[in-house]
py3Dmol code that shows the C-alpha trace and the ligand (Angstrom):
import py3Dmol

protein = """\
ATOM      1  CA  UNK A   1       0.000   0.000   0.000  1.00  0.00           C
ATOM      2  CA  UNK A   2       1.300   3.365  -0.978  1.00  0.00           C
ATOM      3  CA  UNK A   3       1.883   5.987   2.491  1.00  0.00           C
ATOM      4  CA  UNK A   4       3.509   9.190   2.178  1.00  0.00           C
ATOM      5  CA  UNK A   5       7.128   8.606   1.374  1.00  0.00           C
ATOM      6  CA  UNK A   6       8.632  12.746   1.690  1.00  0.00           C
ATOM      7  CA  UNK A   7       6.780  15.539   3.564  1.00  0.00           C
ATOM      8  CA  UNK A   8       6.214  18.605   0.969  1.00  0.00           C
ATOM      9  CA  UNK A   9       5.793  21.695   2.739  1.00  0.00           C
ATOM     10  CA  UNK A  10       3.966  23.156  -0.337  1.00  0.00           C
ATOM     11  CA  UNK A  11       3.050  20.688  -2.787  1.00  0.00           C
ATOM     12  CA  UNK A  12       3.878  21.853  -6.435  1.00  0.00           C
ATOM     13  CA  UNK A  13       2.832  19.883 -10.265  1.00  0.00           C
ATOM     14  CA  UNK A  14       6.383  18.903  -9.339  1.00  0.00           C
ATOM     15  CA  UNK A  15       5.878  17.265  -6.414  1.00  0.00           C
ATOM     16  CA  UNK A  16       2.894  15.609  -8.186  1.00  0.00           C
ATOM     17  CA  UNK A  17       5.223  14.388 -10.992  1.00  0.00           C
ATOM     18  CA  UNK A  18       7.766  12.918  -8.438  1.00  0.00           C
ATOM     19  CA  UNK A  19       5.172  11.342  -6.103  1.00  0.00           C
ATOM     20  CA  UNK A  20       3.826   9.612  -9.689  1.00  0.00           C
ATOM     21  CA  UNK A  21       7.680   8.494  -9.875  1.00  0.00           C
ATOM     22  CA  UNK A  22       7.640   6.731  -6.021  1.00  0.00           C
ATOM     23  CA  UNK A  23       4.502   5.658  -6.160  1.00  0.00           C
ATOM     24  CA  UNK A  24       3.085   7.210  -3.743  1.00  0.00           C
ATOM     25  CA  UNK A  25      -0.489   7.789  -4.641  1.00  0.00           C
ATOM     26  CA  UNK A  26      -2.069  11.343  -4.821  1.00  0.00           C
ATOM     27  CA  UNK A  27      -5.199  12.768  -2.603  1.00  0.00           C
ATOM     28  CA  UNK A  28      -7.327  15.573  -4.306  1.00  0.00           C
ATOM     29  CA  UNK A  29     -10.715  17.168  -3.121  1.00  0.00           C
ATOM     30  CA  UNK A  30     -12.780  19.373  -4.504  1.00  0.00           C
ATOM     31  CA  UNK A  31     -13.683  22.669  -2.379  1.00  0.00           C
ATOM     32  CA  UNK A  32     -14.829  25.840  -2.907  1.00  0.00           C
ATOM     33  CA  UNK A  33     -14.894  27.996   0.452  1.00  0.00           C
ATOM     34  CA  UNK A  34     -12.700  29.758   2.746  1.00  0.00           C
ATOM     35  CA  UNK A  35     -13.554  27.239   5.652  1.00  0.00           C
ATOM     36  CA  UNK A  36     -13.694  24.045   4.177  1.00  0.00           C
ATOM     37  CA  UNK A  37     -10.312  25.055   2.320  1.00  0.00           C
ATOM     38  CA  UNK A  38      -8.656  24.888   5.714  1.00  0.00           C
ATOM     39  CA  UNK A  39      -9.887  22.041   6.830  1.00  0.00           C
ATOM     40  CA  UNK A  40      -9.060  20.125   4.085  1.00  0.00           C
ATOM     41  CA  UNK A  41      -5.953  21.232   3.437  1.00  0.00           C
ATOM     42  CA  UNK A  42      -4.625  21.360   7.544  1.00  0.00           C
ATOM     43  CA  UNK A  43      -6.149  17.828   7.020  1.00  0.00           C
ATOM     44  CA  UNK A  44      -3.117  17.114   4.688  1.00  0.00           C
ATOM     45  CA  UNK A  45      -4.485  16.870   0.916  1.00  0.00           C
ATOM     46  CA  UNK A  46      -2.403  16.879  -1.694  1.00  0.00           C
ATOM     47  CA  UNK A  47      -4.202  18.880  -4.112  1.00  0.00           C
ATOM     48  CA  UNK A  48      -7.223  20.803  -3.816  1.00  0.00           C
ATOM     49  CA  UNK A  49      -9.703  21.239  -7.015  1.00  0.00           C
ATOM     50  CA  UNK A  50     -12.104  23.854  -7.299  1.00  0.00           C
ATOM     51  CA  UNK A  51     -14.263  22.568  -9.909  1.00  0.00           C
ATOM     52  CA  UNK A  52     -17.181  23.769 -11.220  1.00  0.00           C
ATOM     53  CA  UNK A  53     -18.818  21.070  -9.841  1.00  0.00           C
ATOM     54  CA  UNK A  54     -19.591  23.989  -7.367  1.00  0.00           C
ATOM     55  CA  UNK A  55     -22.460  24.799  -9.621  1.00  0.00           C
ATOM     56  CA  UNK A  56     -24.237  21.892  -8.473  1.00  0.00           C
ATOM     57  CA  UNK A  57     -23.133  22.037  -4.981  1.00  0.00           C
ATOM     58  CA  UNK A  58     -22.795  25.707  -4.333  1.00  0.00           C
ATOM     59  CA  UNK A  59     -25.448  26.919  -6.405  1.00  0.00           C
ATOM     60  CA  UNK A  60     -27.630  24.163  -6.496  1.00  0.00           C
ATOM     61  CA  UNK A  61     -27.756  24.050 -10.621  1.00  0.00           C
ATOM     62  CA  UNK A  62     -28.439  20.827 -11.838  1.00  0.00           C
ATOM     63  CA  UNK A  63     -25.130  20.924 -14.526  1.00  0.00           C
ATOM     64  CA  UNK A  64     -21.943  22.418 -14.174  1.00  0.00           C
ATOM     65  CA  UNK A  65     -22.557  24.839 -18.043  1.00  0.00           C
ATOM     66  CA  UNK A  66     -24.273  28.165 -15.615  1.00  0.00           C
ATOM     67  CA  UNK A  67     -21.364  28.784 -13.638  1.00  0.00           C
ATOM     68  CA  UNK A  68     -19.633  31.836 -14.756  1.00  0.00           C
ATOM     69  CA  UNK A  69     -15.969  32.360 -14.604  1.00  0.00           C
ATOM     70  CA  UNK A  70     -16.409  35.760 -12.120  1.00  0.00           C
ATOM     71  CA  UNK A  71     -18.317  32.787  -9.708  1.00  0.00           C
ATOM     72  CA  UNK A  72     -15.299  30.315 -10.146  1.00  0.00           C
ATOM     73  CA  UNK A  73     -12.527  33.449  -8.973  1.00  0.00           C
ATOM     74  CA  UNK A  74     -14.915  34.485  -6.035  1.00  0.00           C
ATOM     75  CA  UNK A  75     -14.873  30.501  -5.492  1.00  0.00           C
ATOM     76  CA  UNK A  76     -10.823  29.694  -5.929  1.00  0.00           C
ATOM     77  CA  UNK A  77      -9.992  32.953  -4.512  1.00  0.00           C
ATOM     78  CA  UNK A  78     -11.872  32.285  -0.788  1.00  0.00           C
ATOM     79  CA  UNK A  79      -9.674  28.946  -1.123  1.00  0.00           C
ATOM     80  CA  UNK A  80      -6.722  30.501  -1.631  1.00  0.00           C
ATOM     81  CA  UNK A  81      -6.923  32.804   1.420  1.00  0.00           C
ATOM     82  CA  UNK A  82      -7.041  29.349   3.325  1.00  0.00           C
ATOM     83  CA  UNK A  83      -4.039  27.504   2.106  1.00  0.00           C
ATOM     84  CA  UNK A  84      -1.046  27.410   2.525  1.00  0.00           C
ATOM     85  CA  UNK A  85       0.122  23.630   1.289  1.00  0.00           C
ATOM     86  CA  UNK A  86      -1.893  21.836  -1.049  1.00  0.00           C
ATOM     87  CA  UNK A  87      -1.906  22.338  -5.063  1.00  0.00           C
ATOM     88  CA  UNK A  88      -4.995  24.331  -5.755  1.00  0.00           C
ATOM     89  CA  UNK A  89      -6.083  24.075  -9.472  1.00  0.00           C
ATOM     90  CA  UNK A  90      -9.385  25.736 -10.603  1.00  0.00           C
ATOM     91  CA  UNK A  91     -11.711  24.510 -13.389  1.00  0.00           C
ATOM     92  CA  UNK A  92     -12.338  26.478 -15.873  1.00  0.00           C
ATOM     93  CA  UNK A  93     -15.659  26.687 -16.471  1.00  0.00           C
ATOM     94  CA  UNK A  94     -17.562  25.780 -19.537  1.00  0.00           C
ATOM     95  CA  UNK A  95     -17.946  28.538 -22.581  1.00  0.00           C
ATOM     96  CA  UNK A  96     -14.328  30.187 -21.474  1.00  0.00           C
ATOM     97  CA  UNK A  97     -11.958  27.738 -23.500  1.00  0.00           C
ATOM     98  CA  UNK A  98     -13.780  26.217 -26.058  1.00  0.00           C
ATOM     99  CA  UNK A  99     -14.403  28.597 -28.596  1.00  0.00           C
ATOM    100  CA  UNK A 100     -10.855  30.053 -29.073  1.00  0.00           C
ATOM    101  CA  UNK A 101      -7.446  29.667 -28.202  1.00  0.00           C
ATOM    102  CA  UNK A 102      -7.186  33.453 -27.180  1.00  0.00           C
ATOM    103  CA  UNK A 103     -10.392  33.576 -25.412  1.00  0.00           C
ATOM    104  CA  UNK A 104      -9.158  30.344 -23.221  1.00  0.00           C
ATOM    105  CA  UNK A 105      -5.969  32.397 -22.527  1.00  0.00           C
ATOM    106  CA  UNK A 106      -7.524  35.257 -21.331  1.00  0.00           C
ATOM    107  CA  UNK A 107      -9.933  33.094 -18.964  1.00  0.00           C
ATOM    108  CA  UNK A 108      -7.043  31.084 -17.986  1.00  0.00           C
ATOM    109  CA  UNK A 109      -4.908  34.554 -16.665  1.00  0.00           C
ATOM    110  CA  UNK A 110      -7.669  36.025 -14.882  1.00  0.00           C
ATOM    111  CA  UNK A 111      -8.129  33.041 -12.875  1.00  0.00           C
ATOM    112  CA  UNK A 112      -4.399  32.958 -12.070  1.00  0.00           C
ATOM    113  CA  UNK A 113      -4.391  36.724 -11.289  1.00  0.00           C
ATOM    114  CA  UNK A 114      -7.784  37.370  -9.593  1.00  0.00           C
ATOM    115  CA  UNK A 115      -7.796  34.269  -7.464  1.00  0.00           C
ATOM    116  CA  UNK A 116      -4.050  33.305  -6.748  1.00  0.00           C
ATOM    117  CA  UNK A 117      -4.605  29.670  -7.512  1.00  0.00           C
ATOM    118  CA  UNK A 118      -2.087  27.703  -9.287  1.00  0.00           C
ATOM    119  CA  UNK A 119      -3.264  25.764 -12.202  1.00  0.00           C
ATOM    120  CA  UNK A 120      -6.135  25.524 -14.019  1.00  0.00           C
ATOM    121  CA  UNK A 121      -8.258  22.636 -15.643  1.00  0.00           C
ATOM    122  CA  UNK A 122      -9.887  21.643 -18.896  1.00  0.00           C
ATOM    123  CA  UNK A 123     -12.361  19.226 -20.068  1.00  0.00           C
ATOM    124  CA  UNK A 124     -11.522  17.365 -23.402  1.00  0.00           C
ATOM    125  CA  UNK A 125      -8.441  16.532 -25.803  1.00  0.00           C
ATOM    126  CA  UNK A 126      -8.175  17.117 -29.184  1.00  0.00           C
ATOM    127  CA  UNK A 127     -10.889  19.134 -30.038  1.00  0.00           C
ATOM    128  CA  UNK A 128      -9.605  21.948 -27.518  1.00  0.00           C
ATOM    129  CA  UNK A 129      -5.441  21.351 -28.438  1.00  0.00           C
ATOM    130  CA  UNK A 130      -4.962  25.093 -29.749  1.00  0.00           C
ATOM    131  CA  UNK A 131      -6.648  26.556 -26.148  1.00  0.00           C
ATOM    132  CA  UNK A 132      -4.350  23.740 -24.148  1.00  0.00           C
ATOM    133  CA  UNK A 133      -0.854  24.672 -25.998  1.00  0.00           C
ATOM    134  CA  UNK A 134      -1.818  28.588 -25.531  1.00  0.00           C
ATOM    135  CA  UNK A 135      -2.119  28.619 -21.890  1.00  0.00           C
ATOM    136  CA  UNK A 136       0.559  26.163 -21.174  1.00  0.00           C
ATOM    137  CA  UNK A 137       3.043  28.409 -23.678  1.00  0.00           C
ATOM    138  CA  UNK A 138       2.036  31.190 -21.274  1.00  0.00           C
ATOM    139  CA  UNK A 139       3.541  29.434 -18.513  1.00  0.00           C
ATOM    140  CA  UNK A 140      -0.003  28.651 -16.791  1.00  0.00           C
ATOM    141  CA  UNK A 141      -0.037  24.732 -15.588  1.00  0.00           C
ATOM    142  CA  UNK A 142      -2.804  22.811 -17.313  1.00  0.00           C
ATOM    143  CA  UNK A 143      -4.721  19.596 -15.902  1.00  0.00           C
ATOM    144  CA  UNK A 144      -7.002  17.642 -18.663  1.00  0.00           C
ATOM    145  CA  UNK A 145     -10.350  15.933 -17.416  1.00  0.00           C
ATOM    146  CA  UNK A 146     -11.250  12.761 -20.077  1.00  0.00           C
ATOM    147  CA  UNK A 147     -13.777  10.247 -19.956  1.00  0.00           C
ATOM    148  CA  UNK A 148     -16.984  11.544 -18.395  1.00  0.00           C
ATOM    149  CA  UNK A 149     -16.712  14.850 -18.936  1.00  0.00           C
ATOM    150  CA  UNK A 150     -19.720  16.644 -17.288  1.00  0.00           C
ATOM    151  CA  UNK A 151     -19.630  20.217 -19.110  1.00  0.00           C
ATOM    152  CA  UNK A 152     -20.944  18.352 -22.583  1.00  0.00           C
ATOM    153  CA  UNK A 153     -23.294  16.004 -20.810  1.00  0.00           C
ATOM    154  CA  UNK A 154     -25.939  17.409 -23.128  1.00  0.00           C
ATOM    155  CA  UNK A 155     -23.770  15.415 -26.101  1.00  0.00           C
ATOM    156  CA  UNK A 156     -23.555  12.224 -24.024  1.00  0.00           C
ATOM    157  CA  UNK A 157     -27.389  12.616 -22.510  1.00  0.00           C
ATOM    158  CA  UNK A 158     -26.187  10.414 -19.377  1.00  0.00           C
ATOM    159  CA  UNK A 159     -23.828  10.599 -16.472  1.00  0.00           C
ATOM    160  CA  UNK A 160     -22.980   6.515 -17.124  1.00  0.00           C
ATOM    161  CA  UNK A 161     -19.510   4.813 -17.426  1.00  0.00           C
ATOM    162  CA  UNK A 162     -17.891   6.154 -20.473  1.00  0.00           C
ATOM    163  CA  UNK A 163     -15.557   4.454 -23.161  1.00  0.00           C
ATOM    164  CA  UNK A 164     -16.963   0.952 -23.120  1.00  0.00           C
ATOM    165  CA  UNK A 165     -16.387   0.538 -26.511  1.00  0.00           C
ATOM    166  CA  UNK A 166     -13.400  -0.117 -27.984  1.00  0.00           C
ATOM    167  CA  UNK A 167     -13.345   3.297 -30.868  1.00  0.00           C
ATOM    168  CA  UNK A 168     -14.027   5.742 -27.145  1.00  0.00           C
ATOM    169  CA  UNK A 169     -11.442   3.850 -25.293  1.00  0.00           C
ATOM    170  CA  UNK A 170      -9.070   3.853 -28.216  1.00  0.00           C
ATOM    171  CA  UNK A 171      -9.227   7.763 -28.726  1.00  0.00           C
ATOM    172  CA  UNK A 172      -9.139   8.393 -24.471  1.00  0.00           C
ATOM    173  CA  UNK A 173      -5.736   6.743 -24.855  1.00  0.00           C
ATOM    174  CA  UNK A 174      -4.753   9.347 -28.279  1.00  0.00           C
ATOM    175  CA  UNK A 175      -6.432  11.799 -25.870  1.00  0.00           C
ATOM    176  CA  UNK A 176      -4.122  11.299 -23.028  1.00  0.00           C
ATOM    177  CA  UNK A 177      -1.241  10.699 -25.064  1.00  0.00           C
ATOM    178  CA  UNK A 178      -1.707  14.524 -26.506  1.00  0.00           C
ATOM    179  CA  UNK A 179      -2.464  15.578 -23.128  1.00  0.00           C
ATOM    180  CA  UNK A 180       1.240  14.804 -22.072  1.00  0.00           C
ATOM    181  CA  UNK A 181       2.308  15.985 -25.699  1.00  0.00           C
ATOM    182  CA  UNK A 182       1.234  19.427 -24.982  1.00  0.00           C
ATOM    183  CA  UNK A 183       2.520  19.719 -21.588  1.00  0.00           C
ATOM    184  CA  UNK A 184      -0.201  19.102 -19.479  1.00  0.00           C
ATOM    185  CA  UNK A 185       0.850  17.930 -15.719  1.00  0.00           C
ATOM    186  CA  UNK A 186      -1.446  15.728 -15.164  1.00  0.00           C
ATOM    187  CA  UNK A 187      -5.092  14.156 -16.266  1.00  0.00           C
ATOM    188  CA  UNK A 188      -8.036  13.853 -14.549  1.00  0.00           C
ATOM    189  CA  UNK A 189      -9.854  10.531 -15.271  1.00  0.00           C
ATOM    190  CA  UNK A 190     -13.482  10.475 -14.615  1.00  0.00           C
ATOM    191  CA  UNK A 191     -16.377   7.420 -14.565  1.00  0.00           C
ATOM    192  CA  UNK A 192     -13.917   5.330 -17.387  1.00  0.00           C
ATOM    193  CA  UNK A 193     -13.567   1.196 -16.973  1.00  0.00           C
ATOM    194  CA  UNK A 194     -10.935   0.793 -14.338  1.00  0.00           C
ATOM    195  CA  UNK A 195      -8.629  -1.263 -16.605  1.00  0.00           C
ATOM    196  CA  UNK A 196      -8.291   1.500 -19.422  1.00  0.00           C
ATOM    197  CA  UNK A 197      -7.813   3.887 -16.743  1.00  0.00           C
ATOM    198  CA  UNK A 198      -4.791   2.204 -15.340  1.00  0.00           C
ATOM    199  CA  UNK A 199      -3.608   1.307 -19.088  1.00  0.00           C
ATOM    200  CA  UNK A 200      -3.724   5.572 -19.202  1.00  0.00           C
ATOM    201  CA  UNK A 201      -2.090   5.772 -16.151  1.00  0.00           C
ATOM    202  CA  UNK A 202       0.811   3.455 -16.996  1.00  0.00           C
ATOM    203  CA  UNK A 203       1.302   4.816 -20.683  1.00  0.00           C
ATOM    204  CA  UNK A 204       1.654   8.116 -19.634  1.00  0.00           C
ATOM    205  CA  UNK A 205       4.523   9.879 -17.284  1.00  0.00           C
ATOM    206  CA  UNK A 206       1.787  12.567 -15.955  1.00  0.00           C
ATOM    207  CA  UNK A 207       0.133  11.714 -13.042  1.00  0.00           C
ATOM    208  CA  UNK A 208      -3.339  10.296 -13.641  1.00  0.00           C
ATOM    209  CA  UNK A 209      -6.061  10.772 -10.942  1.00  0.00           C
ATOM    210  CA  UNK A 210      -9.458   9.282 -11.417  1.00  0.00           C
ATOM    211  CA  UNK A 211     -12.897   9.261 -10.079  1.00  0.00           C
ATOM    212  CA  UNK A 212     -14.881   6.332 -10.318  1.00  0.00           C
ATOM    213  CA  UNK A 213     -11.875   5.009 -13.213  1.00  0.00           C
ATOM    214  CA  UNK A 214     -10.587   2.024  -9.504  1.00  0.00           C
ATOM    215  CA  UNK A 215      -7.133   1.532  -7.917  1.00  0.00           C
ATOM    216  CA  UNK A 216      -4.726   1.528 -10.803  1.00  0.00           C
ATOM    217  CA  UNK A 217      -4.231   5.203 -11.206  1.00  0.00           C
ATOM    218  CA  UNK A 218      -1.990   7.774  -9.609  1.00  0.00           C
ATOM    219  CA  UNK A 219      -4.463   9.476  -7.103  1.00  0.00           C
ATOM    220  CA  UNK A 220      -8.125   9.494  -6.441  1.00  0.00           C
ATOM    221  CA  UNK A 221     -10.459  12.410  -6.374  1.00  0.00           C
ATOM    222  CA  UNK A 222     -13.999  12.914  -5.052  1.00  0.00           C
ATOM    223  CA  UNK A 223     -16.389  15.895  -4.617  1.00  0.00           C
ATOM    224  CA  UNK A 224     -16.128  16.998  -0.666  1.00  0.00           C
ATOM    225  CA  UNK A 225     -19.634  17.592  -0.198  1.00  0.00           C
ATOM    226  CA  UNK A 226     -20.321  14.336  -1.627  1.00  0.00           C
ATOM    227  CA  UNK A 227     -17.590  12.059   0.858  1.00  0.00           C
ATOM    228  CA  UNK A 228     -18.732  13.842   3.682  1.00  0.00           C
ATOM    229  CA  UNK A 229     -22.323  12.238   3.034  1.00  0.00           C
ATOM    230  CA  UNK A 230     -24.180  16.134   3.129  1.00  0.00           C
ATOM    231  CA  UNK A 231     -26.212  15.035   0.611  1.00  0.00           C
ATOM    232  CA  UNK A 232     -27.916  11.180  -0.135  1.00  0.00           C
ATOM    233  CA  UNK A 233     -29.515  11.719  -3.576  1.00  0.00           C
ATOM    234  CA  UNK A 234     -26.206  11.851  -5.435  1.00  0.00           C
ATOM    235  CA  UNK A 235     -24.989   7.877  -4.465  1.00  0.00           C
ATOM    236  CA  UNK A 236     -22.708   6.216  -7.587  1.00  0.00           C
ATOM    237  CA  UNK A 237     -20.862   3.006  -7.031  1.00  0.00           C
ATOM    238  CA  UNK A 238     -17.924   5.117  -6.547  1.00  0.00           C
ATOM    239  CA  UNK A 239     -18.329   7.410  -3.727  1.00  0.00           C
ATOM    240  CA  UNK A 240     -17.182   6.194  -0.244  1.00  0.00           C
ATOM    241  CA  UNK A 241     -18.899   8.482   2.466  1.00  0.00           C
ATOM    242  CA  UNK A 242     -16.350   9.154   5.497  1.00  0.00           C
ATOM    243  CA  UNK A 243     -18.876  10.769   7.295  1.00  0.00           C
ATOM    244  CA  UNK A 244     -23.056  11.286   7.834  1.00  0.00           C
ATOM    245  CA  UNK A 245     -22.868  14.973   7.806  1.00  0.00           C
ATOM    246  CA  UNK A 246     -26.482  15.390   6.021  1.00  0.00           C
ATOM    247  CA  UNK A 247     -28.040  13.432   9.150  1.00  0.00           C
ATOM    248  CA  UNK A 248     -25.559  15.368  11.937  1.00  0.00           C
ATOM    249  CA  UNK A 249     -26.274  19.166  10.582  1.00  0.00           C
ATOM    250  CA  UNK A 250     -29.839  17.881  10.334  1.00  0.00           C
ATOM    251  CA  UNK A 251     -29.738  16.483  14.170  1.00  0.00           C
ATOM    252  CA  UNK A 252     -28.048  19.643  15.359  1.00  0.00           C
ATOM    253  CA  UNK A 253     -30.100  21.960  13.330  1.00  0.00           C
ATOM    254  CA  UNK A 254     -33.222  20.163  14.478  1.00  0.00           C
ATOM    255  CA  UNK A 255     -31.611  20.277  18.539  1.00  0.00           C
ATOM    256  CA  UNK A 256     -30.968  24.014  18.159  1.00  0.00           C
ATOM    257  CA  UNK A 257     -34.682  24.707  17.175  1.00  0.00           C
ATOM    258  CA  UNK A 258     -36.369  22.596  20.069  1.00  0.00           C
ATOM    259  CA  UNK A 259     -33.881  24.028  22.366  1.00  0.00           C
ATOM    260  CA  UNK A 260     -34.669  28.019  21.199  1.00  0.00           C
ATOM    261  CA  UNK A 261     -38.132  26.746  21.001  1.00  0.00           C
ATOM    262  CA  UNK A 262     -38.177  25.492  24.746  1.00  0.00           C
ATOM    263  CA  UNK A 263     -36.031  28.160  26.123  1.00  0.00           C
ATOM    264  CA  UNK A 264     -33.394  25.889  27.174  1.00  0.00           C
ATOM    265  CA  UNK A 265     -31.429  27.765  25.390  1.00  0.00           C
ATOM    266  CA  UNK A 266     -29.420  30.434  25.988  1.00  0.00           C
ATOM    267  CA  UNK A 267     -28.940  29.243  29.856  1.00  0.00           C
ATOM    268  CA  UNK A 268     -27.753  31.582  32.576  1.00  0.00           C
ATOM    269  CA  UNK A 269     -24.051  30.769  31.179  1.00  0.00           C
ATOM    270  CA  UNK A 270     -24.979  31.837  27.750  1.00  0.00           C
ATOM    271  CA  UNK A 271     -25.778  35.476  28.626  1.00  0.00           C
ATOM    272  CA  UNK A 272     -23.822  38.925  29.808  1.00  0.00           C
TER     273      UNK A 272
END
"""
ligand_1 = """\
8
KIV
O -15.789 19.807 -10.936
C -15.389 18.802 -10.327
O -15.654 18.606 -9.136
C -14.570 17.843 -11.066
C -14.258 16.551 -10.387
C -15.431 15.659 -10.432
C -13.051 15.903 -10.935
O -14.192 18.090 -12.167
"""
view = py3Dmol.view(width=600, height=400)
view.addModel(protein, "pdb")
view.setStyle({"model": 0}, {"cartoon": {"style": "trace"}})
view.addModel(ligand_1, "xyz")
view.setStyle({"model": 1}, {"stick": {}})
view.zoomTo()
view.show()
């Protein structure tokens, strides 16, 4: 089993690359506050995504194509004010790459000015390779996302397991390939058959992290909202909850109210 093998007091896409080298195995989590931020990263994360997953889980959206790229700096730049070791690499959101290589450049340096973070990430391969080589020639570090790739779920019409068949799974690997071609540092895998995943991860010297894509990768990344269990209608084979936080912050809300309710609380200690 892979432990930590060298303490990084500020972990860097090269400490990424040479953890990939000792096999030591990666932790990212997504988060998108100032407090949670802390937590997770005093907690000992490697790297710390701020994906635009947050328009489900922030905003309560039921894709991630609304959320703008002003929302994603306010987002990555609360998380920035809270760490001070992990990676932090924001997504960029959906309509800010895809159209043109100067348009993803310009999207790409405001998130890297206005929030401070230190990366950014893309969804897709070769259909966005002139926005990819762009930012990465303007020194910005890039992370791909392949496989299920949830800001063109209106082309796949489902959140299911992609690259089954062979023609997908043969052009994830070109995908990748390019990925490490162009300079990205490393390649998020998402919802992808757990034996093409760790094919990816062994073809390529970039460190692959995956999400629902098994064991055989770099690193592993979930949605924090999602492994601390503060929500039960999102529940894929996937997710392991660490914690019942939905049914706690319900408990304690529900305590608080009785207690208010009842005037048991504030007690003589609680006042001035
Ligand atoms: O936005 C996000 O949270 C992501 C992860 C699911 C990898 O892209």
């Amino acid at each position: 089993m892979s432990q930590a093998k060298k303490n990084y007091s500020r972990v860097t896409t090269a400490s990424l690359l040479e953890m990939k080298r000792n096999q030591e195995k990666i932790a990212m989590l997504t988060a998108y506050d100032f407090t949670l931020a802390g937590l997770v990263d005093q907690a000992g994360i490697d790297v710390i995504l701020v994906g635009d997953s947050a328009s489900n889980v922030m905003a309560g959206h039921e894709t991630t194509l609304p959320i703008t790229l002003d929302q994603m700096i306010y987002h990555a730049s609360s998380v920035v004010r809270a760490v001070k070791r992990a990676l932090i690499v924001v997504d960029l959101p959906f309509g800010t790459y895809q159209s043109d290589s100067k348009e993803a450049l310009r999207s790409a340096i405001r998130i890297m000015k206005e929030s401070g973070a230190h990366a950014v990430k893309v969804e897709g391969g070769e259909q966005i390779k002139p926005s990819i080589e762009r930012i990465v020639e303007a020194g910005i570090p890039v992370m791909g996302h392949l496989g299920l790739t949830p800001q063109s779920i209106y082309k796949f019409g489902t959140y299911t397991v992609r690259a089954r068949e062979e023609q997908e799974a043969e052009q994830l690997l070109k995908d990748a390939a390019l990925l490490e071609q162009l300079g990205c540092f490393g390649i998020v895998l998402e919802k992808i058959p757990a034996e093409l995943a760790q094919k990816v991860a062994k073809t390529v010297r970039i460190p692959v992290i995956g999400i629902g894509a098994g064991a055989g990768v770099d690193g592993q990344v979930l949605v924090l909202h999602d492994m601390l269990g503060m929500s039960k209608e999102f529940s894929p084979r996937f997710l392991r909850r660490y914690l019942d936080l939905d049914g706690m912050i319900r408990g304690a809300i529900g305590q608080y109210t009785q207690d208010v309710k009842s005037q048991s609380f504030p007690n003589e200690q609680e006042k001035y």
